[in-house]
Every structure is written in structure tokens, then in C-alpha cells.
N, CA and C atoms as an extended XYZ file, in Angstrom:
363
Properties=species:S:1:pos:R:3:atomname:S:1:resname:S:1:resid:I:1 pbc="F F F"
N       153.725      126.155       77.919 N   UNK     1
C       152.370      125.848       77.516 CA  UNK     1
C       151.868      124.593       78.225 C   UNK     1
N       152.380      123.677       78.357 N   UNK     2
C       152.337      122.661       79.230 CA  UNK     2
C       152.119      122.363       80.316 C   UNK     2
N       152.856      123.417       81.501 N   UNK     3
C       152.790      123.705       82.387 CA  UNK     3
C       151.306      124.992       83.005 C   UNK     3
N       150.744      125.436       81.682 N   UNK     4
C       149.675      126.194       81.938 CA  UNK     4
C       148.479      125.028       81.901 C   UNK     4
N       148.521      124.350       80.923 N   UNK     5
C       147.454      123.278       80.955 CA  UNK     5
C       147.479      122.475       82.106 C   UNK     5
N       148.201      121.681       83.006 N   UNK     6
C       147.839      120.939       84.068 CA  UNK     6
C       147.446      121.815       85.439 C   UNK     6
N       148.017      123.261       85.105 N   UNK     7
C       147.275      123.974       85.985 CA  UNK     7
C       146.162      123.985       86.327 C   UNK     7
N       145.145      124.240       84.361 N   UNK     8
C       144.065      124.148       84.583 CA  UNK     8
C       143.203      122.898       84.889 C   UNK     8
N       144.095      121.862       84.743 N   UNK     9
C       143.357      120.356       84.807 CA  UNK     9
C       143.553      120.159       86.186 C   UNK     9
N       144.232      120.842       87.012 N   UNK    10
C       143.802      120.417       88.595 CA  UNK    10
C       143.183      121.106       89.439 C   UNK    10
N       142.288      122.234       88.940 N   UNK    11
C       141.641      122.977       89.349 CA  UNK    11
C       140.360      122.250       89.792 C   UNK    11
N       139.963      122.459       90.882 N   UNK    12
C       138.450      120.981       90.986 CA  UNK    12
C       137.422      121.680       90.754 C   UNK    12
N       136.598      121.167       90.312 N   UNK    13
C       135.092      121.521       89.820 CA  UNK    13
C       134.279      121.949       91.385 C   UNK    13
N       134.370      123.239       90.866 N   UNK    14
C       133.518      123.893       92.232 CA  UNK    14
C       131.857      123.434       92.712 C   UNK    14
N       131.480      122.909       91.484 N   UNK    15
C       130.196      122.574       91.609 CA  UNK    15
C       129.912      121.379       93.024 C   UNK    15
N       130.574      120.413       92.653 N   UNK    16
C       130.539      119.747       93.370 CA  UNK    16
C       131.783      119.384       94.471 C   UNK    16
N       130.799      119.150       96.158 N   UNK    17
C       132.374      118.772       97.068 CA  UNK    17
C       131.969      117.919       97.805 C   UNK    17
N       132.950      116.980       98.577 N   UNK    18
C       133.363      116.218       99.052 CA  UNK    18
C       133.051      116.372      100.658 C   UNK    18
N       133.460      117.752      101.108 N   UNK    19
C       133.214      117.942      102.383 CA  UNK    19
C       133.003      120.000      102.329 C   UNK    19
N       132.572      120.181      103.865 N   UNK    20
C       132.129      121.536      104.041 CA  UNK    20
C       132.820      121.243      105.620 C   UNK    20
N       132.703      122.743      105.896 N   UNK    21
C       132.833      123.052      107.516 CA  UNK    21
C       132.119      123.897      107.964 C   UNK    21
N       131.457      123.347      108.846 N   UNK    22
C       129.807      124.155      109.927 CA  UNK    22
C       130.804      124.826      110.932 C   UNK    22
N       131.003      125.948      111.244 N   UNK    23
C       132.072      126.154      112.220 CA  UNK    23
C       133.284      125.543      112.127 C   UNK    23
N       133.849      124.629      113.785 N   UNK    24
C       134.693      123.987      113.410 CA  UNK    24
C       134.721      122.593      112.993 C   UNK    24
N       133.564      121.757      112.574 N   UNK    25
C       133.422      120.667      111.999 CA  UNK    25
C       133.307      120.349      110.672 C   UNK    25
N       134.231      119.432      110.654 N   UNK    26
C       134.109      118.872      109.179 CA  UNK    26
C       132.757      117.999      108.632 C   UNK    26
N       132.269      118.555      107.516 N   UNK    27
C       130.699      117.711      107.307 CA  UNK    27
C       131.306      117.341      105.527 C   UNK    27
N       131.375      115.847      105.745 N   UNK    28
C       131.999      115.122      104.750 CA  UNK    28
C       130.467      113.887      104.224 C   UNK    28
N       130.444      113.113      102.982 N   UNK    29
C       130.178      112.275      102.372 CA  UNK    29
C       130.114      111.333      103.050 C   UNK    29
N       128.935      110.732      103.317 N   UNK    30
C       128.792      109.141      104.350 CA  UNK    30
C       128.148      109.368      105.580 C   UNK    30
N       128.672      110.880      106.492 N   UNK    31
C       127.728      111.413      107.400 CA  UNK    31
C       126.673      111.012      107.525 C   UNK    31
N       125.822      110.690      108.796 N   UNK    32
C       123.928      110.385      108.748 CA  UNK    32
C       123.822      111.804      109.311 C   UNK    32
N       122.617      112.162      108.897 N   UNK    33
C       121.672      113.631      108.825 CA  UNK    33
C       121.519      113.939      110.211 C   UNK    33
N       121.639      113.243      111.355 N   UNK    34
C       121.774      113.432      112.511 CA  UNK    34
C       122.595      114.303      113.390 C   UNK    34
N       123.792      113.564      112.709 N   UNK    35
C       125.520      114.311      112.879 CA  UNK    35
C       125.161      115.610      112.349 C   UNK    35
N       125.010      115.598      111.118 N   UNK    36
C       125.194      117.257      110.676 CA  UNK    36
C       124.343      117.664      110.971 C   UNK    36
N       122.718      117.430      111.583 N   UNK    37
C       121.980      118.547      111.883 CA  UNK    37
C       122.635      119.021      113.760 C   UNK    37
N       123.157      117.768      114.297 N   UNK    38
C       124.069      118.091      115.312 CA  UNK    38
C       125.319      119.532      115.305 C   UNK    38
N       125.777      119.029      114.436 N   UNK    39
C       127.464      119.943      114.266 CA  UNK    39
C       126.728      121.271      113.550 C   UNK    39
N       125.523      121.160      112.307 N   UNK    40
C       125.446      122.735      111.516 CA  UNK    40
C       124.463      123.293      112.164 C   UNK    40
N       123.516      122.581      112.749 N   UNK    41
C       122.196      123.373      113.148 CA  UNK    41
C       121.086      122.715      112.162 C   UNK    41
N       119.654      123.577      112.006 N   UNK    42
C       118.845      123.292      111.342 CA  UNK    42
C       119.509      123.819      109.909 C   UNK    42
N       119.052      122.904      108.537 N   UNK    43
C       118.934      124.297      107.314 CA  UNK    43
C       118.293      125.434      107.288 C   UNK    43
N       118.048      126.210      106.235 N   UNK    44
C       117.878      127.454      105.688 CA  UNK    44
C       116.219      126.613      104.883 C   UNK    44
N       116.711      126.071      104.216 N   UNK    45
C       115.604      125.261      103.617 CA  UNK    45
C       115.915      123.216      103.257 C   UNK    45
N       115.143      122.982      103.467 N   UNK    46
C       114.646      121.183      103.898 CA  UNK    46
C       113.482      120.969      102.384 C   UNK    46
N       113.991      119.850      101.739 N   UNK    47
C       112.789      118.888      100.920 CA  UNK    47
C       112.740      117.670      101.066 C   UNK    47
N       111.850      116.932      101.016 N   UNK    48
C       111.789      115.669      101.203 CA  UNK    48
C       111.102      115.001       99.609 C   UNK    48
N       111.929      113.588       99.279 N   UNK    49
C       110.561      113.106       98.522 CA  UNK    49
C       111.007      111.662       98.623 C   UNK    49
N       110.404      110.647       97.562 N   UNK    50
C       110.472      109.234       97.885 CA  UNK    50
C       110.822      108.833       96.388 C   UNK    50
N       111.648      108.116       96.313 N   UNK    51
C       112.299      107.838       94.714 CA  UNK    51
C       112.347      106.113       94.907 C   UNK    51
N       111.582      105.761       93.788 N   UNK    52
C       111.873      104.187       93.628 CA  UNK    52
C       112.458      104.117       92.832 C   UNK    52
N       113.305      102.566       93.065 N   UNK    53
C       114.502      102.502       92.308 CA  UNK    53
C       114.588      101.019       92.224 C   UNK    53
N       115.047      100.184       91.253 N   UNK    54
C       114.989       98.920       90.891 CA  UNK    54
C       116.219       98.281       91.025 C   UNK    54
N       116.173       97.352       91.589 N   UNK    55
C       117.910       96.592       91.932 CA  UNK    55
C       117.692       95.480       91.449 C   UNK    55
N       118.094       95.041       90.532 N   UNK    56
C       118.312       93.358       90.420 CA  UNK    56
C       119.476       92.520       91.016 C   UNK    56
N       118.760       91.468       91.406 N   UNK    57
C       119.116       90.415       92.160 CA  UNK    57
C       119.797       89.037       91.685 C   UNK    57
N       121.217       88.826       91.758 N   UNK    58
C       121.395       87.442       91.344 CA  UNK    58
C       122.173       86.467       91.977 C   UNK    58
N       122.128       85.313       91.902 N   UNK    59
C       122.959       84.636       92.705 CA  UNK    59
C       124.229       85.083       93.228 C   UNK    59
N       124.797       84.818       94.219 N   UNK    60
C       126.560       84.797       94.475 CA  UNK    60
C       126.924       83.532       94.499 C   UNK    60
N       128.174       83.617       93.940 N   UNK    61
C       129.024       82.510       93.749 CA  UNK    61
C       129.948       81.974       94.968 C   UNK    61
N       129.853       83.321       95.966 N   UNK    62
C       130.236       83.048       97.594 CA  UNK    62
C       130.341       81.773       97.980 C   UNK    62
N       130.823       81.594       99.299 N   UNK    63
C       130.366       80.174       99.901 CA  UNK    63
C       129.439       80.330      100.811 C   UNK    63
N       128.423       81.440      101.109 N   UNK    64
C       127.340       81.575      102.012 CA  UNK    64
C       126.370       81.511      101.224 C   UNK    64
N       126.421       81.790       99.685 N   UNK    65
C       125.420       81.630       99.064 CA  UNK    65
C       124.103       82.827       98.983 C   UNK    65
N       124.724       83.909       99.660 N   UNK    66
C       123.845       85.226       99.831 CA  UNK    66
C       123.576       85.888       98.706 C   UNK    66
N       122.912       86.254       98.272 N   UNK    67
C       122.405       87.236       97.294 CA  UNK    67
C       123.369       88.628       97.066 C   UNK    67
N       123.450       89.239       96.110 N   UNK    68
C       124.250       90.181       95.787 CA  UNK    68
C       123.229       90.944       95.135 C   UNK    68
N       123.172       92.755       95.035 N   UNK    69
C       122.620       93.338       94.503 CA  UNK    69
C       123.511       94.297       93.748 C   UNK    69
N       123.040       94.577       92.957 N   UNK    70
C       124.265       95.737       91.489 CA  UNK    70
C       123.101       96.855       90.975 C   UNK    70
N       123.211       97.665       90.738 N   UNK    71
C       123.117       99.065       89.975 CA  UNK    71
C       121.637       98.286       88.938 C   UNK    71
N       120.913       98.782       88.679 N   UNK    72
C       119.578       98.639       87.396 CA  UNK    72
C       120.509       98.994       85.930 C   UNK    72
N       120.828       98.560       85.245 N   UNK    73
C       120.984       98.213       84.156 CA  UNK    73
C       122.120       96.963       83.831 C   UNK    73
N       122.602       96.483       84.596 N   UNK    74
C       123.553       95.731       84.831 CA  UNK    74
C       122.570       94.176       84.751 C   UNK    74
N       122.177       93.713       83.533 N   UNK    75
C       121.416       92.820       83.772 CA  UNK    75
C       121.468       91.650       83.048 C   UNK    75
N       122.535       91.013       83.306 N   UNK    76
C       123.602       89.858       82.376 CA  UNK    76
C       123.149       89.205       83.361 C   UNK    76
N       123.249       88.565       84.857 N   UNK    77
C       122.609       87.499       85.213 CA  UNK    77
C       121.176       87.539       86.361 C   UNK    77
N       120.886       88.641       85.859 N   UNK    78
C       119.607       88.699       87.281 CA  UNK    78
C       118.587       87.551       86.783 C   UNK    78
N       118.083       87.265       88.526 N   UNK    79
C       117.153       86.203       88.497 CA  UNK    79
C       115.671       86.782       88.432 C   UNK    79
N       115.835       88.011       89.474 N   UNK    80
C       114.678       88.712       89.533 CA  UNK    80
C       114.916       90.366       89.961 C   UNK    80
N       113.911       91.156       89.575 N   UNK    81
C       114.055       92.812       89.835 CA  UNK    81
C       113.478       92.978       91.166 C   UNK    81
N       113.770       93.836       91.937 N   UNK    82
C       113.418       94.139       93.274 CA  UNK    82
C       112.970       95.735       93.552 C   UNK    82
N       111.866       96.747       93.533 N   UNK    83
C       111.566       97.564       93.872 CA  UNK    83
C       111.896       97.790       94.982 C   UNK    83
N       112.828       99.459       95.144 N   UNK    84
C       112.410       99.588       96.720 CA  UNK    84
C       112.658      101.239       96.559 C   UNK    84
N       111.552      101.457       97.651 N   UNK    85
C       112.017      102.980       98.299 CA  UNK    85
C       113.245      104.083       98.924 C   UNK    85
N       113.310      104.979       98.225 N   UNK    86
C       114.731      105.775       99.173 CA  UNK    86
C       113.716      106.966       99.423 C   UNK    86
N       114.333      106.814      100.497 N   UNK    87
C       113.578      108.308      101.323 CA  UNK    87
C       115.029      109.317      101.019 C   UNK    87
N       114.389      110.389       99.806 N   UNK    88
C       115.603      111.462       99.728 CA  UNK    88
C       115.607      112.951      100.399 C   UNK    88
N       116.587      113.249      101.391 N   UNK    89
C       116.298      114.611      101.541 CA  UNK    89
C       117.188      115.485      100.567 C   UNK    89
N       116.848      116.724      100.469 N   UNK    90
C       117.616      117.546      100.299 CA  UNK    90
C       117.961      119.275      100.956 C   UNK    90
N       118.778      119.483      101.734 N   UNK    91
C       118.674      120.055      102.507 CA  UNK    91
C       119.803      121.581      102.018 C   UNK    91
N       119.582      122.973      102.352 N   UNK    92
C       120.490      123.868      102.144 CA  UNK    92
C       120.699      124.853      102.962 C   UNK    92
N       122.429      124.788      103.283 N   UNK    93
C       122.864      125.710      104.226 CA  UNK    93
C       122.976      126.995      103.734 C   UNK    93
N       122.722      128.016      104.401 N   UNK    94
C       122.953      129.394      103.933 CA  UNK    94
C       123.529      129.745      104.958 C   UNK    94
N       125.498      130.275      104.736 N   UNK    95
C       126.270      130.909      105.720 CA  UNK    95
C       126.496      132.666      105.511 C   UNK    95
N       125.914      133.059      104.656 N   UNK    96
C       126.053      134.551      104.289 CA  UNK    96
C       126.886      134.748      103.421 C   UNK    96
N       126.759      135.734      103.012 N   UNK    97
C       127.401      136.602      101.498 CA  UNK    97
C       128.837      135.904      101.549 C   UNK    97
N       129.895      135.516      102.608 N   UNK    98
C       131.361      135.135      102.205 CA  UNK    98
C       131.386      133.949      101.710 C   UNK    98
N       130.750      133.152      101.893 N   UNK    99
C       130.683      131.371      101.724 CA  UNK    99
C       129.351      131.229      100.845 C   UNK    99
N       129.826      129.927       99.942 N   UNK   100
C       128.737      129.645       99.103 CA  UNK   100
C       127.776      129.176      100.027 C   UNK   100
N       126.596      128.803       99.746 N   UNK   101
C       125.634      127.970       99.952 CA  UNK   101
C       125.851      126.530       99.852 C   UNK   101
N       125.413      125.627      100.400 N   UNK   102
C       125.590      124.497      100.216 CA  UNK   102
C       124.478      123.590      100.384 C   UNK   102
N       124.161      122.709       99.065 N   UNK   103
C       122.980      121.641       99.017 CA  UNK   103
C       123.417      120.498       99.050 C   UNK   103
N       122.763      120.004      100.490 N   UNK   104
C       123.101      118.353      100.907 CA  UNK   104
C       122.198      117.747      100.519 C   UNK   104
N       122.636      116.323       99.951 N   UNK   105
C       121.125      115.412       99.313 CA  UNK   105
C       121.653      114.045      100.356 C   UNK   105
N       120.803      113.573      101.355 N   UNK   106
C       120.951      112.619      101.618 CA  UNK   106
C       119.507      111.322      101.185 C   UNK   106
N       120.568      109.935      101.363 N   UNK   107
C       119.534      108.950      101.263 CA  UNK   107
C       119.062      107.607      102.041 C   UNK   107
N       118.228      107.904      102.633 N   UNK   108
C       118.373      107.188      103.473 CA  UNK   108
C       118.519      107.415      105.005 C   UNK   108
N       118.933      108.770      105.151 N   UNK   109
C       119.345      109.694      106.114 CA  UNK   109
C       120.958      109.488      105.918 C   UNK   109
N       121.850      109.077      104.554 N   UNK   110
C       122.907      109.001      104.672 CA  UNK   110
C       123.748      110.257      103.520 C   UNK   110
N       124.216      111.074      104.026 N   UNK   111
C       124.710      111.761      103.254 CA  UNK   111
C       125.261      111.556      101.680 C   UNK   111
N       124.368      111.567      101.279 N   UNK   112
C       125.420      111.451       99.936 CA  UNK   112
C       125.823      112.188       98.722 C   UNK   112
N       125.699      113.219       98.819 N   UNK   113
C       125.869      114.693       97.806 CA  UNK   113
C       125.998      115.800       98.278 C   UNK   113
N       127.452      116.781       98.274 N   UNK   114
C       127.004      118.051       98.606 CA  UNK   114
C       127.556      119.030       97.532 C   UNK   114
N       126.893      119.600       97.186 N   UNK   115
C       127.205      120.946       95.982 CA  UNK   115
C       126.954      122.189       96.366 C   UNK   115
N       128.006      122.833       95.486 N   UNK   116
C       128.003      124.179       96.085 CA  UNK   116
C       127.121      125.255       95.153 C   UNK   116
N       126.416      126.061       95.408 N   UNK   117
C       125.480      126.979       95.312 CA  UNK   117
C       125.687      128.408       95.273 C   UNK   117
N       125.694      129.298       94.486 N   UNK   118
C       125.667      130.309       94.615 CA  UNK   118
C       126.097      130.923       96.155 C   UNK   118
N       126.669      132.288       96.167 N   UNK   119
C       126.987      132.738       97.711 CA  UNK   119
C       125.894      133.069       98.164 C   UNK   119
N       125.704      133.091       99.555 N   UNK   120
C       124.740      133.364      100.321 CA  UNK   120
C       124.317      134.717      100.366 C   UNK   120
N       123.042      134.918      101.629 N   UNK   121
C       122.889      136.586      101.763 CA  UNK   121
C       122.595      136.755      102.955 C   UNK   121
């Protein structure tokens, strides 16, 4: 019984992955949109939109004295909030009926999400 349960606990969540392969290239997390429209081609379908997002700002304790930025809710010592723009794409490969589909979300033009989608057609 034991041995059936860690089976199922290392099974990875199909939803989401880490990396894909366009042919023979690996298209992994961190990629810029360049590379992979290089290595896969164009998508199947392309969205664009613009998401603001709030970073607060607080001192560093460094010895350069540079500013540090952390995540929006993290707000134990901010001095001040900082608006800024991400340009998000989201982009989807369609390889045909054997292989899922795959939706890339980059930000920035930097890869940072790919999930898998229903099989293709």
C-alpha cells in the first residue's frame, strides 16, 4: 500500500511544464521569445496585453546601498510603491493530434510559463 501511494505522488502534474521540444530543440523556462520563435516557428495563435503590477521599494542594508525590490504584499519595510508595466504575451503551439498543445506566457519577452493543453488537430 505504500509503495502504491508514492507512485502516485511522483507522478507530475501534466498541467503544467518546465520545458517542450520544437523538433529537435529544447524550449525550457527563462528562454526570450526570440529563441523560440527561432527554434518553433511562428504560433498557431499569439495574445498580447499589458498588466500593471506594484513593487515596493526599500532600503538595502548592502554596502552599495542600492535599492532592493520584493513581491507586492511583502510590506514590513517599504519606503515607497512603484508602478510598472509588463508587456505579457501569450502564445500557443499546435503540433497535431499526437502531442498536446502548448501555451507559452512570456514577460517581458522572457519566457515564463508553459502549460500543457489539450491534444492538438
Amino acid at each position: 500500500m505504500c509503495v502504491l501511494a508514492i507512485s502516485f505522488c511522483s507522478i507530475p502534474n501534466a498541467a503544467h511544464a518546465l520545458a517542450f521540444r520544437c523538433d529537435s530543440f529544447l524550449i525550457d523556462v527563462g528562454m526570450h521569445k526570440v529563441e523560440v520563435l527561432k527554434k518553433c516557428g511562428s504560433p498557431a495563435m499569439r495574445d498580447q496585453r499589458v498588466e500593471r503590477r506594484r513593487l515596493g521599494v526599500s532600503q538595502s542594508n548592502s554596502q552599495q546601498g542600492a535599492p532592493i525590490q520584493y513581491a507586492h504584499g511583502q510590506r514590513q519595510t517599504s519606503e515607497y510603491e512603484q508602478e510598472i508595466e509588463i508587456q505579457i504575451e501569450e502564445w500557443v503551439y499546435n503540433f497535431g493530434p499526437q502531442r498536446f498543445m502548448q501555451l507559452l506566457t512570456f514577460e517581458n519577452g522572457q519566457l515564463k510559463k508553459i502549460q500543457d493543453l489539450e491534444r492538438g488537430q
